[in-house]
C-alpha positions in Angstrom: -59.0 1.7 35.5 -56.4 2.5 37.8 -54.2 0.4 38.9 -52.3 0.0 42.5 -49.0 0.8 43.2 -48.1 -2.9 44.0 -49.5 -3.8 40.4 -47.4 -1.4 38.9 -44.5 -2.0 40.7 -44.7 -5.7 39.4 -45.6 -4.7 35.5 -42.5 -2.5 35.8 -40.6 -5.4 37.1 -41.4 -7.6 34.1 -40.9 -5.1 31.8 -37.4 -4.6 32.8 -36.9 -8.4 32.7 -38.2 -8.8 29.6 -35.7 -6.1 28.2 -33.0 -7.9 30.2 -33.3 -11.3 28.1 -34.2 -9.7 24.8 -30.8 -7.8 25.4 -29.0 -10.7 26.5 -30.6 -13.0 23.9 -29.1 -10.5 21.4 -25.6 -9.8 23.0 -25.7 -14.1 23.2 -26.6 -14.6 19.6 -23.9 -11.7 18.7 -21.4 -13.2 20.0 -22.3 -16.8 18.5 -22.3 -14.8 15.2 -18.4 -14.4 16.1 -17.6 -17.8 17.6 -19.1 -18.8 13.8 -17.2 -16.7 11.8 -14.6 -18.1 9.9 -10.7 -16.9 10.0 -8.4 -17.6 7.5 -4.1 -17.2 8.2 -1.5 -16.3 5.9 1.7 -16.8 6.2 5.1 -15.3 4.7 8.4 -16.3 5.9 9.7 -12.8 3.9 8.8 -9.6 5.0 10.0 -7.7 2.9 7.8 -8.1 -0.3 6.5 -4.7 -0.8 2.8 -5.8 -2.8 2.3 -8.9 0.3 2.9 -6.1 3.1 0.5 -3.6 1.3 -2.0 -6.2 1.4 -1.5 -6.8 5.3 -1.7 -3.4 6.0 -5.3 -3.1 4.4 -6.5 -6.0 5.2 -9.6 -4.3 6.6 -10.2 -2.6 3.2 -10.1 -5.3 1.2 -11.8 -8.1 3.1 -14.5 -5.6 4.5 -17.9 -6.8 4.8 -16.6 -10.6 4.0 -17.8 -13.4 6.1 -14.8 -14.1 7.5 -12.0 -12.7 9.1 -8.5 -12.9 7.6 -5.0 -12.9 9.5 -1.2 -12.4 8.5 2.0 -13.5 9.9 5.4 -12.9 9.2 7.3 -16.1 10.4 10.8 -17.4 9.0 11.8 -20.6 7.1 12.1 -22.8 9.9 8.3 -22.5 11.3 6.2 -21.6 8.1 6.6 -25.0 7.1 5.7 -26.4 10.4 3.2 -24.0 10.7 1.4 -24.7 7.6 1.5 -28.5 8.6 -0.1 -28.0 11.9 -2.8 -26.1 9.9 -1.7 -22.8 11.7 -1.5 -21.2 8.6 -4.4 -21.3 5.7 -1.9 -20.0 3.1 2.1 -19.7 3.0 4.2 -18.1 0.2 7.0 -20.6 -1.1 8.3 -21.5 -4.0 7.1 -24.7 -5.9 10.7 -26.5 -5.2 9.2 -26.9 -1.9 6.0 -28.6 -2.7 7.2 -32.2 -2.8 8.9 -31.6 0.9 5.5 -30.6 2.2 3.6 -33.2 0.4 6.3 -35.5 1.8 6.6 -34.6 5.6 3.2 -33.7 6.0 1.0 -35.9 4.1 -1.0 -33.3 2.3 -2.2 -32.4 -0.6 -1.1 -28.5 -2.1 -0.8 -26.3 -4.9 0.4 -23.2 -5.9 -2.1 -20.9 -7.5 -0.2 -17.3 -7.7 3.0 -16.1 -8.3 4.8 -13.6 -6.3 8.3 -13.7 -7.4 9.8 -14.9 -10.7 13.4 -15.3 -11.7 14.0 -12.8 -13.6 17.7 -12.3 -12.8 17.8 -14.9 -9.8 20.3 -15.6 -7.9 24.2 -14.8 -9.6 27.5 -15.2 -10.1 29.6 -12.7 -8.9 33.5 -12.0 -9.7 35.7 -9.2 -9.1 35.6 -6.7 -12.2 39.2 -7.4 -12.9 38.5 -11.4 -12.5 40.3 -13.7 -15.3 36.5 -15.9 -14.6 34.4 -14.7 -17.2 32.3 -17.7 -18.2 31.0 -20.1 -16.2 33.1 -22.8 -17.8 36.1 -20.9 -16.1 35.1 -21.4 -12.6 34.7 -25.5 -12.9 36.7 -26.7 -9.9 37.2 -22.8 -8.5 36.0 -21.5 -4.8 32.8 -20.3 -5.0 31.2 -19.3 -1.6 27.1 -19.7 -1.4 25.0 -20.4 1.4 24.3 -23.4 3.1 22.5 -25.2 0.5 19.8 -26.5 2.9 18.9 -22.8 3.4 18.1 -22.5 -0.5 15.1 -23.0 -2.6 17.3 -25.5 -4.8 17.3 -22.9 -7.7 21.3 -23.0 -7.5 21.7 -26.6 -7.7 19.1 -27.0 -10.4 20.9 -24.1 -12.8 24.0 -25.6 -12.6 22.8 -29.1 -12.7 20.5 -28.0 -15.9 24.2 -26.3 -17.4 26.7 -28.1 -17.0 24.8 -31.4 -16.3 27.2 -32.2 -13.1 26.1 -31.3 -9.3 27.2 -28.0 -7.4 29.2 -29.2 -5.1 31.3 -31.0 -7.5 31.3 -28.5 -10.5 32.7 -25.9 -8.1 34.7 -26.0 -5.3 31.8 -24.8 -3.0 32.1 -23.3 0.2 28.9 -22.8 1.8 28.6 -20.2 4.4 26.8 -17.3 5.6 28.9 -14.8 4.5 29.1 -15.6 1.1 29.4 -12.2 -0.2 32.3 -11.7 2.5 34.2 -14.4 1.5 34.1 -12.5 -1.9 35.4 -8.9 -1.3 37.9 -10.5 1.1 39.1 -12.4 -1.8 39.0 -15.9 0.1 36.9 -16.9 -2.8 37.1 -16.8 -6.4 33.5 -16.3 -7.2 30.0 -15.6 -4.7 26.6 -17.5 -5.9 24.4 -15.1 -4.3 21.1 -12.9 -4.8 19.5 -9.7 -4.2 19.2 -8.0 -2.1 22.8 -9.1 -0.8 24.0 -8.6 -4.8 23.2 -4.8 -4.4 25.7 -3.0 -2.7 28.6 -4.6 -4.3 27.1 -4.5 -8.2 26.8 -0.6 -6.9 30.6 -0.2 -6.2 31.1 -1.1 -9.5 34.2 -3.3 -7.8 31.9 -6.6 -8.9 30.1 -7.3 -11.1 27.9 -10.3 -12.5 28.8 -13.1 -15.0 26.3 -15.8 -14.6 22.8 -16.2 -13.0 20.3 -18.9 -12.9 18.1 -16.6 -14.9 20.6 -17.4 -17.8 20.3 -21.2 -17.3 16.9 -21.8 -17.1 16.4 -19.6 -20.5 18.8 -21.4 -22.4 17.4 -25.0 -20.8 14.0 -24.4 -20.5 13.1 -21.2 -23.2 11.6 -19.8 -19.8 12.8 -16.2 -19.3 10.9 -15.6 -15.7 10.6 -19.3 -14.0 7.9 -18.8 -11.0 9.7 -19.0 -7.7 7.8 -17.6 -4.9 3.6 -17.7 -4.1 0.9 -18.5 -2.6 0.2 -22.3 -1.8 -2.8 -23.6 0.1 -4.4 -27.4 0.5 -6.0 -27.9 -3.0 -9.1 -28.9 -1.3 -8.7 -25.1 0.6 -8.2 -23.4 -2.9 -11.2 -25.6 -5.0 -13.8 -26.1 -2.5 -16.8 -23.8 -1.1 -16.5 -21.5 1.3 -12.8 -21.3 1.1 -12.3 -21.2 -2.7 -14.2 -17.6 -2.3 -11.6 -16.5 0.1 -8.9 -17.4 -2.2 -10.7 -15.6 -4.9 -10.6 -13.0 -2.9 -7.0 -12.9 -1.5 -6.4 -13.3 -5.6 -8.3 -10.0 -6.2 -6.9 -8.2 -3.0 -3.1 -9.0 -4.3 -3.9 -8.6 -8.1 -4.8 -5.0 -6.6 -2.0 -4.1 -4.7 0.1 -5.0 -8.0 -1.3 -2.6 -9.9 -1.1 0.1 -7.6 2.3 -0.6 -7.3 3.3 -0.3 -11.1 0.8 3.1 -10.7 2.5 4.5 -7.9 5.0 2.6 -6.1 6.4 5.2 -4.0 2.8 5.5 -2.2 2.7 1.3 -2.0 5.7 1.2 -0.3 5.3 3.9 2.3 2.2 1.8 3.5 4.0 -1.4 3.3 6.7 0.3 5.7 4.5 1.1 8.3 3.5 -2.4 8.7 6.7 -4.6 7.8 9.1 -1.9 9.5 11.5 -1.9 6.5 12.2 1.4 5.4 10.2 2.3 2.4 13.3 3.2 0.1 15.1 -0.4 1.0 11.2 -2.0 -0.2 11.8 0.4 -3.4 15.0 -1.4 -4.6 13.0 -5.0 -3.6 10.5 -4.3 -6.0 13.4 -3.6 -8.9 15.4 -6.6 -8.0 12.0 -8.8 -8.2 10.7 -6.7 -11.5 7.7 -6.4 -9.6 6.6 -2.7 -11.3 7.5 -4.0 -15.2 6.2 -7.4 -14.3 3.5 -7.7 -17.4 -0.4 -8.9 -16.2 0.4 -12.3 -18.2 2.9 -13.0 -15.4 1.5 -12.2 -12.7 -0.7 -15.2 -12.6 0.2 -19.2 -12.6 -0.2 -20.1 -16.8 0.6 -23.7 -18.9 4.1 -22.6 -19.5 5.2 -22.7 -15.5 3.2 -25.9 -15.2 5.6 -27.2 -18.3 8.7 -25.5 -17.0 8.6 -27.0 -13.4 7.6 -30.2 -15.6 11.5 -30.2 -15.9 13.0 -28.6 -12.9 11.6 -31.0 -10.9 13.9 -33.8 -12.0 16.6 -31.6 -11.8 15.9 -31.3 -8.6 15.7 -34.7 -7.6 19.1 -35.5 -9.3 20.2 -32.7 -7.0 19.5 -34.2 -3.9 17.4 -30.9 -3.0 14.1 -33.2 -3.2 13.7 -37.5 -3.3 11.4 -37.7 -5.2 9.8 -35.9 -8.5 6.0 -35.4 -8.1 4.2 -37.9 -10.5 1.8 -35.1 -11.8 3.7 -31.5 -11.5 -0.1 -30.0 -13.4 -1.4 -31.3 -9.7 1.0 -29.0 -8.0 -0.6 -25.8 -9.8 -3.8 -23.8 -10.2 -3.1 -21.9 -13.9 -5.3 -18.7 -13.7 -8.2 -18.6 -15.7 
């Protein structure tokens, strides 16, 4: 049969409209796909942890094929918080001395569920190598410069407070500044409470050197040689519930990874985790020495029963302190212990 022109001008016509909606139903249900799929924030106010940076930079490798998308931001201490409150942020990296403040300000729910940092060495006490202050008994009442205190993660005031059993600012005579480590080498202080990396270059000119640190204390107070300071946090409905406890999982795996590829090869780690934090790779080498991130053994690098104990009793400290008003109730509620 053959058909006329006019019919076959019309067939044509709803042939192309017919490939026109399929097209468009596709591109439409595409981009539904997107408007569904999930994206999860993290946020560090530190950019310079070599393993967290390796783990933004391949973000694409590790979450590849996931059903969600995953974001990173480097922010500072005075909008993580905030951030993390508004719900900006899925996951922040702070210590646990902060976990009451949020809980406090923001009415929410959190826990800590892998470490990042430990105090190994921590913050110290530094004196001129030729110093008559050897002990820490010897600097009661002396100028010791540190910074502001509301700065701090409160691992100062509890050291001292779990020593000596008398507050900072009255056991020494504290100045709190900025320049700490200035105040030091100009000799307008007799001692500098400070940590790495700012401890570095003056422990290298062999002019200084270290007689105290809040590693010390917290061994000799709490048997703890490597008290967790620094990780990841999240809503504890965010880190136990379906679909976001996979992420988590996930985000555990991705950063388990990146740690032991940096006690493999941590030269290759931190040329990665250059390109994306801009810190020069050799300045995210010495990082990785001062946190003891390449001997850091795998029964550390997850949150166990003993750091659940420990912050047990550096939370009181803390609240005698004055860095926190109130001790958490439960401090096993404020932690996720790897299983």
């Amino acid at each position: 049969m053959k058909l006329s022109s006019k019919r076959v001008v019309v067939i044509a016509a709803l042939a192309v409209a017919i490939a026109v909606s399929f097209t468009a139903a596709m591109v439409s249900g595409a981009k539904a796909g997107r408007t569904a799929e999930r994206t999860y924030t993290v946020c560090i106010d530190i950019p310079f942890h070599p393993i967290f940076d390796y783990v933004m930079a391949k973000k694409d490798t590790y979450f590849a094929g996931k059903p969600y998308r995953v974001n990173f931001k480097v922010l500072d201490a005075t909008t993580q918080l905030p951030a993390f409150g508004a719900g900006q942020c899925n996951v922040i990296t702070t210590p646990p001395s902060f976990i009451p403040r949020v809980t406090e300000r923001y009415h929410i729910q959190v826990a800590e569920f892998f470490p990042l940092a430990r105090w190994v060495i921590g913050p110290q006490i530094l004196v001129k190598v030729n110093s008559p202050y050897r002990t820490l008994a010897d600097l009661k009442g002396k100028k010791v410069a540190i910074s502001p205190l509301a700065t701090r993660f409160g691992s100062e005031e509890a050291a001292i407070l779990a020593a000596t059993g008398k507050n900072i600012r009255t056991y020494f005579k504290l100045k709190q500044t900025d320049a700490a480590a200035q105040e030091l080498t100009l000799g307008r202080a007799d001692a500098a409470f400070i940590e790495a990396p700012t401890t570095y270059p003056l422990l290298q000119t062999k002019k200084f050197k270290a007689i105290y640190s809040v590693h010390d204390a917290f061994l000799k107070a709490f048997g703890d040689p490597a008290v967790v300071n620094g990780g990841y946090i999240a809503r504890t409905t965010f880190i136990k519930q379906a679909p976001t406890s996979r992420f988590v999982k996930d985000l555990i795996a991705a950063t388990s990874d990146a740690w032991n590829r940096y006690q493999r090869n941590s030269k290759e780690v931190n040329q990665v985790a250059s390109k994306v934090s801009g810190i020069p790779a050799a300045q995210l080498e010495v990082v990785g020495d001062v946190l003891y991130l390449k001997k850091m053994p795998a029964n550390l690098r997850k949150i166990s029963q003993r750091d659940v104990r420990t912050w047990a009793k550096l939370f009181p400290l803390l609240e005698r302190s004055g860095f926190i008003k109130k001790a958490p109730a439960n401090p096993a509620a404020l932690f996720v212990v790897t299983k």
